[in-house]
N, C-alpha and C positions, 0 to 999 in steps of 0.2 A: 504494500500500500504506500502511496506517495502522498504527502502530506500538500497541501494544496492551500497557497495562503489566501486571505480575505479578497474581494476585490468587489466592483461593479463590470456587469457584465451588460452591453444592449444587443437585446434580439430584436429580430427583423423574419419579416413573411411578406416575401412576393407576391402570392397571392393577394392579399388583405391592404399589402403597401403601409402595414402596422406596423409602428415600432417602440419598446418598451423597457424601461431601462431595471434590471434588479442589482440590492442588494445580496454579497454572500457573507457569512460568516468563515471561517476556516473550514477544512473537512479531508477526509482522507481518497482518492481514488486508487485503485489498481492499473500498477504500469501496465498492467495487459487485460487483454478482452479473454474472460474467461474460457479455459480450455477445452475439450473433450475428457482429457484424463481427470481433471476436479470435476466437473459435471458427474461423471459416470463415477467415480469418489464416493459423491456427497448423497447423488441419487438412485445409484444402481444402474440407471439407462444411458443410455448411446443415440441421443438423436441426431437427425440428420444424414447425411450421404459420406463426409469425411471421415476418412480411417484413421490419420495421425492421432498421439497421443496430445499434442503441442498443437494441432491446429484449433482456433477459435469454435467454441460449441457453438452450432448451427441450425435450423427445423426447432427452434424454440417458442414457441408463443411468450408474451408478456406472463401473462399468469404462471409458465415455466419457470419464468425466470424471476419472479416476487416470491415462489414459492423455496426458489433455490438459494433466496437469498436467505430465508429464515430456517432452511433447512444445517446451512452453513455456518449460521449463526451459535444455531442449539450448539453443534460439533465442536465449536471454538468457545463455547462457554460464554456467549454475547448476549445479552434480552432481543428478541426479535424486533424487528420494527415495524411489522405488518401483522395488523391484527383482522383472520376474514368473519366475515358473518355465519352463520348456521351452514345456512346453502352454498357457501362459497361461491357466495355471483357479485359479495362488497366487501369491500378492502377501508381498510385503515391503517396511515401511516402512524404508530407512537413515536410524535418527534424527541420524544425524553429517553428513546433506548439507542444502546449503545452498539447494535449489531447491523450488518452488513444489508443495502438496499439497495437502489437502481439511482441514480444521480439525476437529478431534477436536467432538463435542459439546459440550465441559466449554469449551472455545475459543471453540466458537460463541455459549453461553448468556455466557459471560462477558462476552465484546463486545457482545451484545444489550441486555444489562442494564448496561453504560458506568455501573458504582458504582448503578445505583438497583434498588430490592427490588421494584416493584409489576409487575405482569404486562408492562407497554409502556413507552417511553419517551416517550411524550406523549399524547394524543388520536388513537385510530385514524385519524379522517377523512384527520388532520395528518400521516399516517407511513406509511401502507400504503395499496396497492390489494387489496380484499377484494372479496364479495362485494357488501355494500354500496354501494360507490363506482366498481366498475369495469366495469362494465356487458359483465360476463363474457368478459373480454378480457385480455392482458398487456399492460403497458405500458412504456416505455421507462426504463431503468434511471434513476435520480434524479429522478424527477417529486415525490418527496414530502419532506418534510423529513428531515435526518437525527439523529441522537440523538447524544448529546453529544461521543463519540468520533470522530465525522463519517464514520460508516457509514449508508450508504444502504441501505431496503428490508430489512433485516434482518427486518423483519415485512411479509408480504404478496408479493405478484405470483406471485413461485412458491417454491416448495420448496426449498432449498436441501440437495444431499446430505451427510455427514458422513463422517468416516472411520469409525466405532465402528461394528462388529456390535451389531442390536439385544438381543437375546436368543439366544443360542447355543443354550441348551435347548430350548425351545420355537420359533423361526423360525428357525434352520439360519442360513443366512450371507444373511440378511434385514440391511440397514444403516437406520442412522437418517438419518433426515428432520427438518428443523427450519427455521421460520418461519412456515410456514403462506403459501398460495398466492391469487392473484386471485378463486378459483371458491370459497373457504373460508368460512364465518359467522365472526364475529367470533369467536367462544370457542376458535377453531384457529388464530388470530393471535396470540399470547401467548407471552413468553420462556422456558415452562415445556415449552409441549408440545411432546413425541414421537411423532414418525408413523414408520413402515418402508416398505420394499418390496426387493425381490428385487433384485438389484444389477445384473441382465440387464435388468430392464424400462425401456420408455422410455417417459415420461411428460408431457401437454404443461401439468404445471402443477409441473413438477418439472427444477428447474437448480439453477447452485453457482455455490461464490465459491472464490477463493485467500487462501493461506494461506503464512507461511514462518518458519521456525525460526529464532532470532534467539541467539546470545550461545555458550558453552560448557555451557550448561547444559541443553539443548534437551532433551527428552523427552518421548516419549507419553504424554497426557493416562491 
């Protein structure tokens, strides 16, 4: 986990032509996008198409991945941070526990952009598998260089999920997406954009990273 200091982060959507500026408090991310070998660890299962042990866990839904975060949690001895309802169809975040979750948007773009304003943290070739470069494939988690904060992959190989619902109006309880994936053209590799999807679907160019709440001050983005 990378320790990730305080900062203001401004998002933006194309679409909508909105933009909106957050507070962060401190917080911890994972230099890598969660693997196949901890997935399969923490849960027993093997989703997705990828054999490597080291490649990013892939075919995950949201709800996989909320659920994998308090499963990880319990194993490391952390309070969970997600508490579901009966039915398990509602979710709550406990922002007073100390255990592992999905990083808000405004979390994610912050860390992305490690203090720099331009779309990337270096030279695509240098930092991501895209289209371009990866010969439509995923690849194993730290193969590229990482940006200054020493987070790996942050742009490229797959998708990474987010806590935040995209638009409530308009896409119902659709979550956000953010890095941009192996299968992607460069213009969807960029610390700005926003992709969704339905929090059921599984996706083989779409995984996540960890996330953890650090100090007294913790709070949702």
């Amino acid at each position: 986990m990378i320790a990730v200091p305080p900062g203001q982060v401004t998002l933006s959507d194309r679409r909508t032509e909105r933009r909106w500026s957050v507070e962060l408090a401190p917080y911890q991310l994972a230099a890598y996008q969660v693997t196949q070998a901890l997935y399969a660890q923490v849960t027993g299962e093997w989703p997705g198409t990828s054999e490597g042990d080291e490649s990013p866990v892939e075919g995950v839904s949201w709800w996989d991945a909320v659920r994998f975060c308090n499963a990880l949690s319990r194993r490391d001895g952390f309070v969970p941070a997600y508490h579901f309802d009966a039915g398990g169809v509602g979710i709550e975040w406990d922002t007073s526990a100390d255990g592992y979750r999905l990083p808000t948007e405004a979390e994610w773009e912050h860390a992305c952009r490690a203090g720099m304003s331009g779309p990337r943290y270096g030279p695509l070739d240098e930092i991501a598998w895209y289209r371009g470069n990866s010969h439509e494939r995923v690849h194993d988690v730290g193969g590229k260089r990482p940006n200054p904060w020493g987070l790996y992959d942050m742009l490229g190989n797959v998708w990474e999920w987010c806590w935040d619902v995209y638009d409530a109006e308009v896409y119902g309880t659709y979550r956000v997406l953010r890095g941009g994936g192996w299968f992607d053209e460069h213009w969807s590799c960029r610390a700005s954009v926003r992709r969704r999807s339905h929090p059921t679907f599984q996706v083989d160019d779409v995984g996540f990273r960890i996330a953890r709440s650090v100090g007294a001050d913790r709070h949702p983005a």
